[in-house]
N, C-alpha and C positions, 0 to 999 in steps of 0.2 A: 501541471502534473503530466507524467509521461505514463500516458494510457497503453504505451506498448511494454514498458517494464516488466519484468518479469516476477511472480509474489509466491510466497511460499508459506501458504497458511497451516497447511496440514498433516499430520506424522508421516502419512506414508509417503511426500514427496521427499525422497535424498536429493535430488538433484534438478538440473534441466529437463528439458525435454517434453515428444509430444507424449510420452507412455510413462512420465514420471509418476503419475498415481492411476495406475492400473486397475487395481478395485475400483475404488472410488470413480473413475473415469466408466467402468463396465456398467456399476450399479444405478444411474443413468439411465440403463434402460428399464429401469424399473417404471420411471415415470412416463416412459413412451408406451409401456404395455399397459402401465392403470389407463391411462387416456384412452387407449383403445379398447381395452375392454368393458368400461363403463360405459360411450359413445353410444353404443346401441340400446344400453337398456334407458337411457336418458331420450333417445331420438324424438323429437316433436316440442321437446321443453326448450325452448329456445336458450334463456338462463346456462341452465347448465351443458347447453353444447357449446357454450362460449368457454365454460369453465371446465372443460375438455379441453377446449383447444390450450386454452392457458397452461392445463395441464402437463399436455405438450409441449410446450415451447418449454416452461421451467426445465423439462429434461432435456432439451435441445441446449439451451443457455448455461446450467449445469455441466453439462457433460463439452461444452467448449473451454467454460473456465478449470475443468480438473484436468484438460489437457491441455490449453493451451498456456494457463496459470498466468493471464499477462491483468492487466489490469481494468480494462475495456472489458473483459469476460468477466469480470468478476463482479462492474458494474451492470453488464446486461443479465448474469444470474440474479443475481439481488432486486433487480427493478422487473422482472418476468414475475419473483416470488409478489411481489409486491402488485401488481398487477390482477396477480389470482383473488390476494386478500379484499383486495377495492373491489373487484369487482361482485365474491361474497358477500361482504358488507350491503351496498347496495340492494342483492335480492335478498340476502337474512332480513333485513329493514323491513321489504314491500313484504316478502311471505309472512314470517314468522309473527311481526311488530301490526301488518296490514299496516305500514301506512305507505303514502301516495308517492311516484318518482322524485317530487320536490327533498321531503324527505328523507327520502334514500338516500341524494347526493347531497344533501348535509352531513349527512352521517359519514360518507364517506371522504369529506373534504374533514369534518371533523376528528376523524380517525388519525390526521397526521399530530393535532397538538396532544393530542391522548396517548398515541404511543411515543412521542416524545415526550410529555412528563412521569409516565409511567415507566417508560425504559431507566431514564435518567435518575427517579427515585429507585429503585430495583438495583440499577447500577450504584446505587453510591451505597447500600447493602448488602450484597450481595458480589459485587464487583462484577467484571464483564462477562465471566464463566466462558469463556474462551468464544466471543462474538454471541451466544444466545441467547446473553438477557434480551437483545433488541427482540427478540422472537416471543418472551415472555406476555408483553400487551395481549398477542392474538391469544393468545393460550388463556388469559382471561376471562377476551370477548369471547371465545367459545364456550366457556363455561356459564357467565352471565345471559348469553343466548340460551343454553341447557337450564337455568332457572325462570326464562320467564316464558319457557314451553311446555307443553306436559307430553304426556306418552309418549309415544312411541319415537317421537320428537325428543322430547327430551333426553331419552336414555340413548340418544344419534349422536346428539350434541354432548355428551359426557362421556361417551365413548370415544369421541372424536379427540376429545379434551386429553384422557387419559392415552392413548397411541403417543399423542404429541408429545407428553408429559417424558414418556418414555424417550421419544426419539429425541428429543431436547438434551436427556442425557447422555446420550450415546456422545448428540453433538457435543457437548463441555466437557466431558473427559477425554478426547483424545490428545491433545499434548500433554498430559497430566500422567496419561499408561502409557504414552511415547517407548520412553524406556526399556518397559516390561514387556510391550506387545506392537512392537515397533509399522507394522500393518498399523495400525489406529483402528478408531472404532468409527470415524466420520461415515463409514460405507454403510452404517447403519441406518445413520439417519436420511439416507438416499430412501433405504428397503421402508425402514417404518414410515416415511411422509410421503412416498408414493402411494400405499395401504392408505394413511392417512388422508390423504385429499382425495382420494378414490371414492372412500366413506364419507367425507364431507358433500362432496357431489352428489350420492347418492340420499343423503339424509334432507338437503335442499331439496333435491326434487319430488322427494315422498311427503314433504312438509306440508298438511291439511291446506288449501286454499284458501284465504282469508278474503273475505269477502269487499274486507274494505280496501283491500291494497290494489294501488293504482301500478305495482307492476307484475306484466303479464306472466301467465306461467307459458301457455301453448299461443304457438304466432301459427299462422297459417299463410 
């Protein structure tokens, strides 16, 4: 595979270039401001300053691949986003579930055969809705998270669910209004999954402490 090739996944790119998708390359910085803004009100929760940092880099790694559009960028976007989710999984496991770190990295090595049989069933119904059914699994586990939490918790995690829900669409219809609205609508789901993981972060770290769970909330 030639990782420097050049790939053209999305309406508003016509052409080459480093400014081929301008939105889309701007709204990028969406996810370097949620990072920063959340950062301080997380500070001390070790957890989610990690998933700050992730949060960051996905805007760094994004915003390489809608300018550079080569193929390396598009695998360093993809495996940043993927990065964020593992490492969620992991603390939703220890906080939400309480149980111990062994646990948690089951869950998260297990997360790969699950979003592969569920992407794959999804896909063969559905079809690939322009690359976001693979996104569909998480959009699940956020919800099934939201049912085995209550309060204030839970309505985080269903909130969190429904942002995605939205931004999921934005992402599958832009080669679809290609035509009609030749900008697309991909820059959206920059704006909502910035908001989005912002909120996830923040609902991880409000999450009641579970007494039994062997991972930490504050390190010192």
């Amino acid at each position: 595979m030639d990782w420097a090739a050049e790939v053209d996944n999305y309406c508003e790119r016509l052409g080459p270039g480093f400014w081929g998708e301008p939105v889309n390359a701007v709204t990028n910085l969406a996810f370097l401001i949620a990072a920063v803004f959340v950062f301080p009100k997380v500070r001390g929760d070790r957890g989610a300053e990690i998933l700050c940092l992730a949060l960051f880099l996905i805007g760094v790694a994004s915003g390489l691949f809608h300018t550079l559009a080569t193929s390396w960028a598009g695998l360093a976007d993809s495996l940043s986003i993927l990065v964020f989710i593992l490492i969620y999984i992991f603390l939703a496991v220890g906080r939400v579930l309480g149980l111990g770190r062994g646990a948690a990295t089951v869950s998260v090595i297990a997360f790969f055969p699950y979003a592969f049989a569920t992407g794959y069933a999804l896909s063969a119904i559905f079809g690939p809705l322009n690359g976001s059914v693979a996104y569909l699994p998480v959009l699940i586990l956020i919800f099934v998270f939201g049912v085995i939490s209550d309060g204030d918790t839970r309505r985080g995690f269903w909130t969190g669910a429904a942002i995605l829900a939205v931004s999921l669409l934005f992402r599958s219809i832009d080669e679809t209004l290609c035509h009609a609205w030749p900008l697309g609508t991909h820059f959206m789901w920059h704006a909502l999954n910035a908001i989005m993981l912002a909120w996830m972060i923040l609902v991880i770290h409000r999450a009641p402490a579970n007494a039994r769970s062997g991972v930490a909330r504050h390190q010192t």
